[in-house]
N, C-alpha and C positions, 0 to 999 in steps of 0.2 A: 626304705620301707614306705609305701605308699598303699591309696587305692586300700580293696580290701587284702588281707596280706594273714599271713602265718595263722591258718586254721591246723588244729591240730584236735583230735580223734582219740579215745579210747578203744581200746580193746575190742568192747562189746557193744560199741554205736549201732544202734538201730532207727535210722533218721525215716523208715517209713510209717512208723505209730504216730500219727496225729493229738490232738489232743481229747478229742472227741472220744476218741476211741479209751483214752486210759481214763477218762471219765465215767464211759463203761466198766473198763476191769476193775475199776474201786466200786463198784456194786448199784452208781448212779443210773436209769433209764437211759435210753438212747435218746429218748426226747424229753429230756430232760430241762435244767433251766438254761443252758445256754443254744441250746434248739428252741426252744419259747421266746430267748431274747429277754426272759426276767432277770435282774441283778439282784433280789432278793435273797437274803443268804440261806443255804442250805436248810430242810428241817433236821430235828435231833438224828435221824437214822443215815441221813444223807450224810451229815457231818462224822456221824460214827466211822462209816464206812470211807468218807476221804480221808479220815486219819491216821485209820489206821493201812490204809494201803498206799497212801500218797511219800511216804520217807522212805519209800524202796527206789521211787524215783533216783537219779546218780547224774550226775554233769561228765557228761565224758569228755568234752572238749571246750571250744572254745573261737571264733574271731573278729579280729578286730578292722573297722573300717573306717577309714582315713576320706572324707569328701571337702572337697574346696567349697565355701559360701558365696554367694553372688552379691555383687555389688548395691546399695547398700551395705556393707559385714556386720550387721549385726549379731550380735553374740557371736565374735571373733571371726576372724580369715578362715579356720578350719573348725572342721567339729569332730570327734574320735569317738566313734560307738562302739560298744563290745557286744556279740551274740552269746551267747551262755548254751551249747550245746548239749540233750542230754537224750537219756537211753530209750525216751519215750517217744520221742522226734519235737519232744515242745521244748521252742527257742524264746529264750528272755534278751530283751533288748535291752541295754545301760549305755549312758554318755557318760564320757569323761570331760570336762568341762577344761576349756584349752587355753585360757586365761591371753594372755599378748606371744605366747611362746610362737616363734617364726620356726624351729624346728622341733619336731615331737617323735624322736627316734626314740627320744628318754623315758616321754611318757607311754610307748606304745611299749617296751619292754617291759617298765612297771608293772605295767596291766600282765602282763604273758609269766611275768615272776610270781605276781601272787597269782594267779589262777593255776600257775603249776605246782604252787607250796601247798595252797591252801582252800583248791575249789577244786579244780577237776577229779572225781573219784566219791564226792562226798554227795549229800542230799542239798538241793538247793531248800529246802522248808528249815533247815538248819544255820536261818539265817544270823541268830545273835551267836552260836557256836563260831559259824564260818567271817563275824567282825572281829569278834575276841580275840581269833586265833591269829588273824593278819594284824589286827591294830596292837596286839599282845605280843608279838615275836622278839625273839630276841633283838632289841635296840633297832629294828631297822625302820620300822613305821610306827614306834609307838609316841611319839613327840609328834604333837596335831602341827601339821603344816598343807599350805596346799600345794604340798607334789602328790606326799604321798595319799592325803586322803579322798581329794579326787578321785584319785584312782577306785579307793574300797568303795565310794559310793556309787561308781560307776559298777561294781560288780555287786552291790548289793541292790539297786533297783532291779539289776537283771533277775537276779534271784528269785524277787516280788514279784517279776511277772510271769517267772515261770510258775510260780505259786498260783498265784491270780488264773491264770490259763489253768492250769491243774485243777484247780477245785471249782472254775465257771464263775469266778467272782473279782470284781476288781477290785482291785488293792483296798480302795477305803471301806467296803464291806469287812476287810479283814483285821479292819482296826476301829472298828469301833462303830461301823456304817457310816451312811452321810450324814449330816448334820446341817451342811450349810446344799441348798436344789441349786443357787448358781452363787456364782463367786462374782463380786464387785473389782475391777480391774484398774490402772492408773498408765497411762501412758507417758510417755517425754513430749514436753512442748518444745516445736520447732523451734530454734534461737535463732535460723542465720537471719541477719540484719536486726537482731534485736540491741545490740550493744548501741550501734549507732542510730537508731530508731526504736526507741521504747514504745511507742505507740502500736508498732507490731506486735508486741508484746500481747494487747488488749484484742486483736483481729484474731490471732492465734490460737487463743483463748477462748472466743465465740467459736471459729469453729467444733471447737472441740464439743463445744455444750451442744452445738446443730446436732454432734455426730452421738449423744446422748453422753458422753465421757463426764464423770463427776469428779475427777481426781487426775492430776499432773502432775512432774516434776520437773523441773529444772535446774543446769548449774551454769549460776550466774556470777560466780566469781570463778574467774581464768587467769592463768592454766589452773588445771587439776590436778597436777603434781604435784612431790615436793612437798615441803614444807617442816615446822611450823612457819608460818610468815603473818605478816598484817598487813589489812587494807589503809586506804588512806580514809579521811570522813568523805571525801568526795566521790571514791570510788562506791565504797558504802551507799550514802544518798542517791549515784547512780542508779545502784540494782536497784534501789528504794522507788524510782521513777519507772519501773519495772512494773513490778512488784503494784503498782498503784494504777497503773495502766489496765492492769489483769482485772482489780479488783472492778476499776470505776466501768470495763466492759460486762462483767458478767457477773458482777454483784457476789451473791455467796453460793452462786450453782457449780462454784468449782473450787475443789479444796488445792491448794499449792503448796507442794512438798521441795524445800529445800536441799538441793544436792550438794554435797561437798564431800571429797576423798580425803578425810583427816588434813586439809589445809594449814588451818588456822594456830594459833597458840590458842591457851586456854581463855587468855585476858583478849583476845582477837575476836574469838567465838564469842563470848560475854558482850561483847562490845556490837558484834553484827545482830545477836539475838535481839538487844534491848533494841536496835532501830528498827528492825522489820519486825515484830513483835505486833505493831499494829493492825498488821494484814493479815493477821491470825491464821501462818502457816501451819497449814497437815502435818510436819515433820522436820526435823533439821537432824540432817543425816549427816552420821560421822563429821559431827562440827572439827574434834580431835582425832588424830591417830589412835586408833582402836585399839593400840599397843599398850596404852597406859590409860586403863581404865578409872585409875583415880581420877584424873584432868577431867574426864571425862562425865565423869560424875559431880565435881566441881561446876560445870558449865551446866549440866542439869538442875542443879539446886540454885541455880542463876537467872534463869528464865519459865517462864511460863509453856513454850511450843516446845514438844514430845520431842522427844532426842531420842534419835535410830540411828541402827548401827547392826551389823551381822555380817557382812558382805562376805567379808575377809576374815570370818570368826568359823572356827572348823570345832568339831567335838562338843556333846554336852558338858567339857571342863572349863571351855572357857566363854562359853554363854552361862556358866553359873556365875562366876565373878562379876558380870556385866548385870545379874540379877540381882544379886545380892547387894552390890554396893550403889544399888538405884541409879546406876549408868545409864539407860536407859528405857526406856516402858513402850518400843515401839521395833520389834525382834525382826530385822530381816536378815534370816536366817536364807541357806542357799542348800538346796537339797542337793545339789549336784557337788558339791564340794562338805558340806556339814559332817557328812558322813553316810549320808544316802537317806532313806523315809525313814526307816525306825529311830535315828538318831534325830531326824526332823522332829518327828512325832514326841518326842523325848523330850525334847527341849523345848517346841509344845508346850507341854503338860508343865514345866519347869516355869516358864511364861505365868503360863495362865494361874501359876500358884503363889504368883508375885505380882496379878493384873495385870499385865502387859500382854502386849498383842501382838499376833505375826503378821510382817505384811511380807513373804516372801520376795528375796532376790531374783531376778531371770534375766541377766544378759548371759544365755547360752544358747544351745542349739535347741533342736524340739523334744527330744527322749527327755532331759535332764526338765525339759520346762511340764513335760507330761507330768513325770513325778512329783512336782512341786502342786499341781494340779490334785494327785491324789490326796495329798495331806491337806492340803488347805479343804477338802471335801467332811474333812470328817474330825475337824479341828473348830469347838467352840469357841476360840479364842481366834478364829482369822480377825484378820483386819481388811486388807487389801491385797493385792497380786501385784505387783508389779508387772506389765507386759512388755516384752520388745519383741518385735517378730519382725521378717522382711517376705517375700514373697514366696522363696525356698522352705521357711518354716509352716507358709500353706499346702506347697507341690508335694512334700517328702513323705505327706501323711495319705493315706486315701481317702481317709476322713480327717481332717485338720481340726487341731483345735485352736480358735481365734477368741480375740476380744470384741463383742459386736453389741452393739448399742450399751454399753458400759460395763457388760458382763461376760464371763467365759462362765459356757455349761459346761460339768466334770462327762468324762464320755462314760455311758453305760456298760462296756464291751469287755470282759473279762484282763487282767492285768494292766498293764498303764493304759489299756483302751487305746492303743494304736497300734499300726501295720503300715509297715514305709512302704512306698512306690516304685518298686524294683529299677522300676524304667529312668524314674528321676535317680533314683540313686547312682545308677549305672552313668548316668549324663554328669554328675559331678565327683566321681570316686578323683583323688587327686591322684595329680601325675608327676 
């Protein structure tokens, strides 16, 4: 299974109805707000009439497409999109986020089992019905993991943006409007040669501020695997030479967010926090295994710099735990695996009722970082965005959404506000 692969069609597909036009038959003007170009949300009559003629809407089908990433691979070798076909001719786009998996025969069935259980035949605006019902089934997805629920939030952003297209509104109009006009963004500082030259470290760091970037990360203890384990004091003091490098270049125009994949023991984390604690790091991510949120929480009551974590955290059941037991106050949640925007948004509001901030996850492809983009728009509690992109995640869009002089602007364009580039897509479909 490759390439784009296994569409499959209801009964009564009618892929000539555009969106404009069922815009029209819900009782909207022909030039209406998305022939204006306003994303301003409907008035009272406007929304009367999407509502009640927008849940006749049906998903008749459904596919999936398989494209190779160009070198650089950022946000993995492959990326799995799913189309959301339905009776109006308006198509929702979702990523399934494809984590290190070398083959995805597994996850592309996933995707085609629930859309055959649990979406195709149904309303896509029925979208907390059409989680319940997958994330609720008998025993097969209900235990948060990331096989299965990648998957559901790859079929529920599609959802959103059939919505979003449906009523001329992008998603964060539909949740509460925007809140934040651009998003503050954080990139990865370069390392190669920085282990053996710290000084690079501090050059790396000025570019970044030339290029307006107020916010980095880095992981400066390797490997990244594995664990728990401990540094040695020397290796420690190393990163420290680092870490100090950064500072004595660029003084405080650039916040540095500590990277680590659950590495360390508890007594390990403890022990790294108190020495670089002076460079008054942005974050220290997943100091522990996210597994055992006690530790975790221990290491937090031990240091002063915000302890993040989410990556690998799926459903609002077990970012409550992480809320509750003050594990954490710096939520990077991943829309592309959490559970999709509304379970984003959820956990969100879950956050922001405990003070703590989202600074979303995004090593993925472009749909799933779109999405992540609408929630952080209309979320009082963002933080930061994480960015990773490579050159493909600019070609794929026709309008791209980038990180550029420190900020990503949310796109104004009904649903996730993007449309891939048939032609690039067509140029990387895998084979």
């Amino acid at each position: 299974m490759h390439g784009l692969v296994r569409r499959q069609l209801g009964r009564n597909s009618s892929m000539g109805i555009n969106r404009r036009r069922f815009i029209h038959n819900s009782g909207m003007a022909a030039a209406g707000l998305g022939a204006a170009g306003i994303t301003a949300p409907p008035t009272v009559a406007e929304a009367t009439a999407q509502t009640s003629a927008a849940p006749s809407i049906k998903v008749t089908g459904y596919e999936t497409i398989l494209l190779d990433n160009i070198d650089p691979p950022i946000g993995h070798r492959k990326w799995l999109f799913i189309k959301l076909l339905t009776d109006q001719g308006i198509v929702g786009l979702g990523e399934r986020t494809t984590g290190g998996a070398g083959n995805l025969d597994s996850q592309i069935s996933l995707l085609h089992d629930m859309c055959d259980r649990f979406v195709v035949g149904h309303s896509p605006f029925e979208i907390e019905k059409i989680w319940q019902n997958i994330y609720s089934s008998p025993h097969d997805y209900r235990h948060p993991s990331l096989h299965g629920t990648p998957a559901l939030s790859a079929i529920e952003m599609a959802c959103w943006d059939i919505v979003g297209k449906a009523t001329d509104q992008p998603i964060y109009n539909l949740l509460g409007g925007k809140f934040n006009e651009r998003l503050r963004g954080y990139a990865y500082l370069d390392t190669a040669g920085v282990w053996e030259n710290p000084e690079l470290a501090g050059e790396r760091a000025a570019e970044l501020v030339e290029r307006n970037i107020t916010c980095c990360k880095l992981d400066p203890f390797q490997p990244i695997t594995g664990g728990p384990r401990d540094y040695s004091l020397k290796t420690i003091k190393h990163v420290a030479k680092i870490f100090r490098a950064m500072r004595d270049a660029v003084g405080d125009d650039l916040e540095i967010g500590i990277g680590t994949h659950g590495q360390f023991s508890t007594s390990g984390a403890i022990r790294v926090a108190s020495l670089l604690e002076e460079f008054n790091p942005f974050f220290f991510e997943e100091p522990v295994s996210p597994e055992n949120v006690d530790e975790m929480a221990r290491v937090a009551a031990h240091t002063n710099i915000p302890i993040a974590t989410g990556e690998r955290l799926v459903t609002k059941f077990e970012f409550a735990e992480v809320l509750e037991k003050g594990a954490a106050n710096i939520i990077q949640l991943d829309v592309g695996q959490c559970g999709g925007i509304l379970e984003a948004k959820k956990i969100a509001a879950m956050s922001e009722s405990h003070y703590a901030m989202i600074a979303p996850h995004m090593y993925c492809g472009p749909v799933a970082a779109a999405a992540a983009v609408q929630v952080d728009a209309c979320t009082p509690n963002f933080l930061i965005q994480e960015y990773n992109g490579n050159d493909l995640h600019r070609d794929i869009f026709v309008e791209p959404i980038v990180l550029e002089n420190g900020f990503i602007n949310p796109p104004t364009k009904p649903g996730l506000g993007i449309e891939l580039d048939d032609r690039v897509v067509q140029r990387q479909l895998a084979t």
